[in-house]
C-alpha positions as CSV (number, residue, x, y, z in Angstrom):
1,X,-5.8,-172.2,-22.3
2,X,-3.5,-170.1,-20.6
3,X,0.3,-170.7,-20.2
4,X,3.0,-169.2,-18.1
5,X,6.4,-170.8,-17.9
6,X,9.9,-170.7,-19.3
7,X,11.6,-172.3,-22.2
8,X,14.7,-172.4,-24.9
9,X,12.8,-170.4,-28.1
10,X,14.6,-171.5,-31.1
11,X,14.4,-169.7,-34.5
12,X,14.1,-171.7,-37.9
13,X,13.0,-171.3,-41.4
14,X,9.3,-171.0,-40.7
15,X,9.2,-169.2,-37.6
16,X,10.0,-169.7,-33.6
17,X,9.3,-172.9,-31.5
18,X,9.7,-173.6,-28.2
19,X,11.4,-176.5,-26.4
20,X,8.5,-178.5,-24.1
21,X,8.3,-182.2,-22.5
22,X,5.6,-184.3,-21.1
23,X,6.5,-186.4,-18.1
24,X,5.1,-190.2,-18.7
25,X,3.9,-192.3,-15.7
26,X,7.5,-194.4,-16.0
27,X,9.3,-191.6,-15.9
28,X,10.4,-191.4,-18.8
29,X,10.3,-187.6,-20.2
30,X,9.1,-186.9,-24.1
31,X,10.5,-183.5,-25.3
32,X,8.8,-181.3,-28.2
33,X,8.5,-178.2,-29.7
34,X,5.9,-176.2,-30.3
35,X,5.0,-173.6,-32.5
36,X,5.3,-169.7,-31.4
37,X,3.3,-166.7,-32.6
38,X,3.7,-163.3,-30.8
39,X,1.3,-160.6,-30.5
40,X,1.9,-157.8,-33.2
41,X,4.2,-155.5,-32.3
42,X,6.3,-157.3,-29.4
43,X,9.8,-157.8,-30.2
44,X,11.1,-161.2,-30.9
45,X,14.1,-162.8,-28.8
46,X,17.2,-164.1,-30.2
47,X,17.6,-168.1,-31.2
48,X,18.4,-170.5,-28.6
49,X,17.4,-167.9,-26.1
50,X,16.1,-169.0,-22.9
51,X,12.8,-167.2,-21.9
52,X,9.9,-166.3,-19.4
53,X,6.5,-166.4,-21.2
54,X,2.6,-165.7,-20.4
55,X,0.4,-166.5,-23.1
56,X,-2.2,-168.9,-24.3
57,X,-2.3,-172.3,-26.4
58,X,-4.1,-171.7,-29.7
59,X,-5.1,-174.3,-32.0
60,X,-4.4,-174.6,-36.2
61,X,-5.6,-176.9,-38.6
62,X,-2.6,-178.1,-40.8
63,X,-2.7,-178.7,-45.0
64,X,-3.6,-182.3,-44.4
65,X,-6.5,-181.4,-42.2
66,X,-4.6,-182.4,-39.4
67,X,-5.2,-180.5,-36.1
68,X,-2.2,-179.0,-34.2
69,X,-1.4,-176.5,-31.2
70,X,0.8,-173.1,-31.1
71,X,1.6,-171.0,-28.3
72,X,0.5,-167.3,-28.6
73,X,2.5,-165.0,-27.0
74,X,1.6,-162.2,-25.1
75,X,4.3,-161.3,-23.5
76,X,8.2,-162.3,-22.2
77,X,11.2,-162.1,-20.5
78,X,14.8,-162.8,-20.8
79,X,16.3,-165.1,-18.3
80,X,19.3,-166.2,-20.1
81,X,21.1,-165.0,-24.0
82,X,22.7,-167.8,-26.3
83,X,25.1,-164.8,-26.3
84,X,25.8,-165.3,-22.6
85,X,25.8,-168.3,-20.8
86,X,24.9,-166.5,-17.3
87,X,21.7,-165.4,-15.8
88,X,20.4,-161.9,-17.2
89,X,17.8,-162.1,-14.5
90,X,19.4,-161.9,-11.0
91,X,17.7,-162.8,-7.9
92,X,16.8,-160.4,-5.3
93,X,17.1,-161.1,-1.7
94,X,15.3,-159.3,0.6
95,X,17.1,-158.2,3.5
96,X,14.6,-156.4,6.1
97,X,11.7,-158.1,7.6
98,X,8.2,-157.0,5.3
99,X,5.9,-157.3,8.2
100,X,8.0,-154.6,9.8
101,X,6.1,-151.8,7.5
102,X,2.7,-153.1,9.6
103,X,4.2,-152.3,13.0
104,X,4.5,-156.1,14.1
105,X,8.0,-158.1,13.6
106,X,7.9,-161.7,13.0
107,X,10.7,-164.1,14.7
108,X,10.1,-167.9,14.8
109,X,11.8,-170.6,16.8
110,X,12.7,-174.4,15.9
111,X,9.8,-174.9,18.8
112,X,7.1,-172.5,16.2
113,X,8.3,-174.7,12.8
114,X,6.3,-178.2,13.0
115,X,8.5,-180.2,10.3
116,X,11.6,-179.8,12.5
């Protein structure tokens, strides 16, 4: 299955995991981390670095014939360093109008918005 998202990747003796939670009916939210591979080659991100990721779930069997679920990582981002504590990633805000490059200009009223 494919994933995209972001998460805290934490490094350990055996490898990287990454924080995730699961959102019960109550409300209630159950946090746990998963097992991280990445795809030969890419470079690895610091501990306790907060990250971007696409990749896919894959599954393992353990020793005691258990089976279990990694994430495989194709590819990521930095969004924020243990290093730092502020955003690497900064947001851009557009400032000119895009439907402007088609010849038309778009301007809407509180009458054109329904939820208002």
């Amino acid at each position: 299955m494919k994933i995209t998202g972001s998460g805290t990747i934490y490094k350990n003796d055996y490898g990287f995991t990454i924080s995730d939670h699961q959102k019960q009916q109550d409300g209630t939210v159950n946090r746990f981390y998963v097992p991280v591979r990445f795809k030969r080659g890419l470079q690895q991100p610091n501990n306790k670095d907060f990250v971007s990721i696409e990749g896919f779930t894959k599954p393992y069997k353990t020793k005691d014939d258990k089976l279990g679920m990694s994430y495989f990582i194709m590819d990521w981002a930095l969004i924020s360093s243990a290093d730092t504590e502020e955003p690497v990633i900064e947001e851009t805000k557009q400032e000119t109008d895009p439907f402007t490059a088609f010849g038309c200009e778009v301007t809407l009223d509180d009458d054109d918005l329904p939820f208002w």
